[in-house]
N, C-alpha and C positions, 0 to 999 in steps of 0.2 A: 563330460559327466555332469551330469546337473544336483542341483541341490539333495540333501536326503530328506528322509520323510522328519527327522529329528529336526532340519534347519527349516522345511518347511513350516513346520508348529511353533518353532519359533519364530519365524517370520507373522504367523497368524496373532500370537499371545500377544505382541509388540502392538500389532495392528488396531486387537483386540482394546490392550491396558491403552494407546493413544489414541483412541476413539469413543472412549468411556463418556467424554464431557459430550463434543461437537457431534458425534455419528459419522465422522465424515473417512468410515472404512474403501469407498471406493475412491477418494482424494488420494490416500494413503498407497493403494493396490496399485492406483494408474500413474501413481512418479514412480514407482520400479517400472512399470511396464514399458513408460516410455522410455522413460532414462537406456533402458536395456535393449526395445523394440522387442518385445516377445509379448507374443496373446496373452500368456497366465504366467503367473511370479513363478510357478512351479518349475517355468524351465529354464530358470535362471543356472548358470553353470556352478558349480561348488567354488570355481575362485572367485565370484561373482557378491556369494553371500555377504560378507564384510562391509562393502559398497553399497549392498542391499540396507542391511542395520543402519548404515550412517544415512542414507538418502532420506530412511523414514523418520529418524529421528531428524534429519534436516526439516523434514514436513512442517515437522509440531511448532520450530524456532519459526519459519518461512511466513506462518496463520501470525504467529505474534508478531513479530514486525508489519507485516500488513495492516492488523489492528491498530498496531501504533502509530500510521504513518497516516490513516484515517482523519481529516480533518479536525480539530477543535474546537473548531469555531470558525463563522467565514462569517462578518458583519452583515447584518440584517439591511441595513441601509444603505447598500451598493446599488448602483445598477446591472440589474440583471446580467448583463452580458458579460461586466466584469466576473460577474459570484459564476456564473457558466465557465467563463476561462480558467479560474481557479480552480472550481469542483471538477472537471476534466484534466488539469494538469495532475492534479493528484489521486484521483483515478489511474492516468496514466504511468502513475509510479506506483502503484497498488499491482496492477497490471504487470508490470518490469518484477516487482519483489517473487510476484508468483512462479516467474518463470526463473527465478534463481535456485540454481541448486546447492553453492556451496555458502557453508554458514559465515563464513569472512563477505561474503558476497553479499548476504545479506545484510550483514551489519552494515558494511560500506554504505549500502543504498538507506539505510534509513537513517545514517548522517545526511548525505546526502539530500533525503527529501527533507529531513527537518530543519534543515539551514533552508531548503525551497521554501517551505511552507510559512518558515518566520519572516523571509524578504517577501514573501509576498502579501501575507498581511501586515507586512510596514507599507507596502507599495500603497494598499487599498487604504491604510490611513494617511497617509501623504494624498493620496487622492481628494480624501473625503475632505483633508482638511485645507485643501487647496478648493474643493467647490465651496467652502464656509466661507472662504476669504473672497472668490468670488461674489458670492451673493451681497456680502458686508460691503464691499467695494460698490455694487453696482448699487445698495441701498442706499449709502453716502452718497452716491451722484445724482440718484431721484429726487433727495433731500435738496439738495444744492440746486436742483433745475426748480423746483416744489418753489424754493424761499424765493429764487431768482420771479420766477414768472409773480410772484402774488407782490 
């Protein structure tokens, strides 16, 4: 037996009131659909419904965490290839968050990338300031060959 027209409306209202800010009603339609494998929510079964409610409101938590796990800041004075490794690492936990469906799941993961995200910009200032030290080293020796030769 599938949904009535009563759970259907409430399924639409739901869709409706968390879709008000972003618009994002077919984000919303297509995590039931998959979640369930059925063309249209409509043919979701009546013991289905309950699962349906939490899934969409899973949605709304799913967009925020994503936001949140969105970079902060990735130093402007890297080299490229580093600022690419990290913009894709965390991309690819942007990527993981979307495909969660339960809200423990996603809290998990955006602990998870936030400890990622803070060792990796320690990593990229241990970098940076390991090439400082290089440079400073390599300046003291030009100085020292400089005085030598004159």
């Amino acid at each position: 037996e599938t949904i009535s027209p009563a759970q259907q409306r409430s399924i639409q209202e739901l869709v409706s009131k968390l879709s008000i800010e972003d618009k994002a009603y077919a984000k919303r339609y297509g995590a039931i659909k998959t979640h369930f494998k059925v063309a249209k929510y409509n043919q979701l079964l009546a013991s289905q419904f309950d699962e349906a409610i939490e899934i969409l409101q899973g949605v709304v938590v799913e967009q925020k965490a994503i936001e949140q796990t969105k970079p902060q800041g990735v130093p402007e004075n890297m080299t490229m290839i580093n600022r690419t490794k990290i913009e894709t690492a965390l991309l690819a936990v942007d990527a993981a968050a979307s495909r969660c469906n339960e809200i423990q799941e996603v809290e998990r993961l955006f602990e998870v990338a936030e400890e990622a995200q803070k060792t990796a910009i320690k990593a990229l200032y241990n970098y940076r300031r390991g090439a400082v030290n290089a440079i400073n080293t390599a300046a003291f020796h030009a100085r020292n060959i400089s005085s030598k030769i004159n």
